[in-house]
C-alpha positions as CSV (number, residue, x, y, z in Angstrom):
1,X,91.1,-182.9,-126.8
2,X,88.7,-182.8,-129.3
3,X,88.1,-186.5,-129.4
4,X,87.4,-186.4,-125.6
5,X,84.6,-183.7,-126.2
6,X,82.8,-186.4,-128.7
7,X,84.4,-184.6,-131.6
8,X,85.0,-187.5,-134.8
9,X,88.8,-186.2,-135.5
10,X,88.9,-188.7,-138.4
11,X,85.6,-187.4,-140.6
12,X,86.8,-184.1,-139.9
13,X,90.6,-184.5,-141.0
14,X,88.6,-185.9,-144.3
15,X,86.6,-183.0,-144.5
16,X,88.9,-180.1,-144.1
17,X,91.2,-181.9,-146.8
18,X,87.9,-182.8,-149.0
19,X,87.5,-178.6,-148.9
20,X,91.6,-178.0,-149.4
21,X,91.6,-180.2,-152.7
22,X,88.2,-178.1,-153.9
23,X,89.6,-175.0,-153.0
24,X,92.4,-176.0,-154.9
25,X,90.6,-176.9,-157.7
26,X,88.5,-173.4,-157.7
27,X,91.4,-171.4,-157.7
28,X,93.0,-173.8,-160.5
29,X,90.2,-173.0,-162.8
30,X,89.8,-169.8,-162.3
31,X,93.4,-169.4,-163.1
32,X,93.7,-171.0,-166.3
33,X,92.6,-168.3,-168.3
34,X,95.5,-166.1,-166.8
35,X,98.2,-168.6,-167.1
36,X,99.1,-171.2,-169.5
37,X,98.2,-175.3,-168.3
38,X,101.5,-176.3,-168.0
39,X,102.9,-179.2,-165.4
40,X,104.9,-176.1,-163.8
41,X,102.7,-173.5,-164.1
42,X,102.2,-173.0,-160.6
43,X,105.7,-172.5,-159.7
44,X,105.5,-168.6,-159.9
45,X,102.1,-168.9,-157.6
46,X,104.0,-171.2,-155.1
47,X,106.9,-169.0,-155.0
48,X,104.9,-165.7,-154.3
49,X,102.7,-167.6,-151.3
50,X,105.6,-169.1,-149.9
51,X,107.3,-165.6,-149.8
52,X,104.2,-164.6,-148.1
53,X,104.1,-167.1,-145.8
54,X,107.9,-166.8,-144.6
55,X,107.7,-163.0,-145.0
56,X,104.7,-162.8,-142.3
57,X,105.8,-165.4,-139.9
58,X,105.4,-169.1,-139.7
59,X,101.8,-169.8,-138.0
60,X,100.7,-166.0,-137.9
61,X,97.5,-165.4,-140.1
62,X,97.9,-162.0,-139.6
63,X,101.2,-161.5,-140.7
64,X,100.7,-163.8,-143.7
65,X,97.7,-160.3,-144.2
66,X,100.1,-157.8,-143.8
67,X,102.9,-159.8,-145.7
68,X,100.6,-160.0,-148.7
69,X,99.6,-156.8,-148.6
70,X,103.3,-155.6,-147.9
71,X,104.4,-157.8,-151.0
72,X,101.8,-156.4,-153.4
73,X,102.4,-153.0,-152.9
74,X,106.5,-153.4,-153.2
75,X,106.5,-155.8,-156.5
76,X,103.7,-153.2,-158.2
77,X,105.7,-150.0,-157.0
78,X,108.6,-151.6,-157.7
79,X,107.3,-152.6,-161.5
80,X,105.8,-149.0,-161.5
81,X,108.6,-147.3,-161.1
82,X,111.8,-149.0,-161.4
83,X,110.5,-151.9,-164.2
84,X,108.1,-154.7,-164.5
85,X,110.9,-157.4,-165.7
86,X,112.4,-157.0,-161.8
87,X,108.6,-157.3,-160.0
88,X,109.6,-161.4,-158.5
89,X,113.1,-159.5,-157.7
90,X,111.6,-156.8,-155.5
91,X,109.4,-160.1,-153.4
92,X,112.9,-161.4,-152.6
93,X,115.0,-158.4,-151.7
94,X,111.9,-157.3,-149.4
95,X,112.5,-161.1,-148.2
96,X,116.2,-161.0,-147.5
97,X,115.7,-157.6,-145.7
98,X,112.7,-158.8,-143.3
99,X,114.9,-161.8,-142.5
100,X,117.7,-160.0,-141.7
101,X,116.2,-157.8,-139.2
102,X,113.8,-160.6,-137.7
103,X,114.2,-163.8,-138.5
104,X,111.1,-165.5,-137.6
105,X,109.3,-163.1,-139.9
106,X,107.2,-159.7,-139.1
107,X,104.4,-161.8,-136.4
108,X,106.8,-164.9,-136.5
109,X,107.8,-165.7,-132.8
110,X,111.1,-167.0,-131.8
111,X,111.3,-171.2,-131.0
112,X,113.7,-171.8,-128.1
């Protein structure tokens, strides 16, 4: 549709992955002070956004908001209280639970 409206689909395919990779880059230097620069050291990143992503819903930027927000304050409580060696443990059960109840995440709808 966009090509039919004069729209060059091909410059802006390059674009929007030209602004991925830098946003990629960004967040990889402003993370290397945190973390150490290892081959695998964004597993533990990639694990938390992925649990993000599946606990909001597949394709819902709003639940990928409130799943964020829902997993920040349940791993810190979680650390808080019960103990910070558990706060990637707390991510998952909070996972399990969602997925249980609605599979297709909190804003996820259902394919038939």
């Amino acid at each position: 549709m966009a090509e039919l409206n004069g729209v060059d689909t091909t410059r802006l395919n390059m674009l929007s992955f030209g602004l991925g990779c830098a946003l990629a880059a960004a967040a990889g230097v402003i993370l290397s002070p945190v973390f150490p620069v290892t081959p695998n050291a964004g597993v533990p990143i990639a694990l938390t956004a992925f649990v993000v992503v599946v606990l909001g819903g597949m394709g819902s930027m709003w639940g990928c908001v409130v799943g964020g927000l829902m997993l920040g304050l349940v791993e810190n409580l979680g650390a808080a209280f019960i103990s910070s060696g558990y706060k990637n443990v707390f991510g998952f059960i909070i996972l399990i639970l969602v997925l249980l109840i609605r599979p297709a995440g909190l804003f996820g709808r259902a394919k038939m």
